[in-house]
C-alpha positions, 0 to 999 in steps of 0.5 A: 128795338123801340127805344126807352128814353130814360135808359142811359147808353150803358143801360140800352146796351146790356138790353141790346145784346140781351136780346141780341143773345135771345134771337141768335140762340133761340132761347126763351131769354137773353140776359146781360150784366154789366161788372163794377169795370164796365165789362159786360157778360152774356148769357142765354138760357141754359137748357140741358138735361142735367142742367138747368139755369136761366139766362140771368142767373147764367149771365151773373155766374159768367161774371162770378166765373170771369172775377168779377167782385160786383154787378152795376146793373142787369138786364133781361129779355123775356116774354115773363112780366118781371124777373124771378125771385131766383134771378133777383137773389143772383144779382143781389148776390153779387151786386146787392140789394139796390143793384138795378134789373130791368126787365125788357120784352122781346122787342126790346123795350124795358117794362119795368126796372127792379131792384135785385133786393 
């Protein structure tokens, strides 16, 4: 992973096991997002017949499903240039428009950083 030097250690984590989830699935994108605890939630894509989600919006229905009440900050690791408007709205939902979501390729290296609003 080539390494983002203005990530803070909490930030490089959720990007770490965003694309650690993306290579040990073998799912187009691995997704984190870190609660207002600090807990962590994983998620890969899902791809199912009757059910489709991204890893991201997976990744904050996790959370949701775990109790969590908001989101600190998102990461994903997609080969797309930036998050989807759907990916945004989930986090926003759930964490607010100023929430941070920063996107990374699949070598790990964060190219942008947007807000969920």
């Amino acid at each position: 992973m080539t390494e983002t030097p203005d990530l803070t250690p909490e930030d490089r984590k959720i990007v770490t096991l965003a694309r650690s989830v993306r290579a040990r699935n073998g799912v187009p994108e691995g997704a984190a997002v870190r609660d207002e605890t600090g807990r962590t939630y994983v998620a890969g894509t899902v791809s199912l017949e009757s059910l489709r989600l991204s890893a991201l919006r997976t990744a904050v229905a996790m959370a949701v499903a775990s109790g969590a009440t908001s989101l600190e900050a998102a990461a994903v690791v997609t080969e797309a240039e930036s998050a989807s408007d759907e990916d945004r709205a989930a986090v926003r939902d759930l964490g607010g428009a100023d929430t941070p979501v920063l996107v990374a390729g699949p070598d790990g290296t964060v190219r942008e950083t947007v807000t969920a609003g």
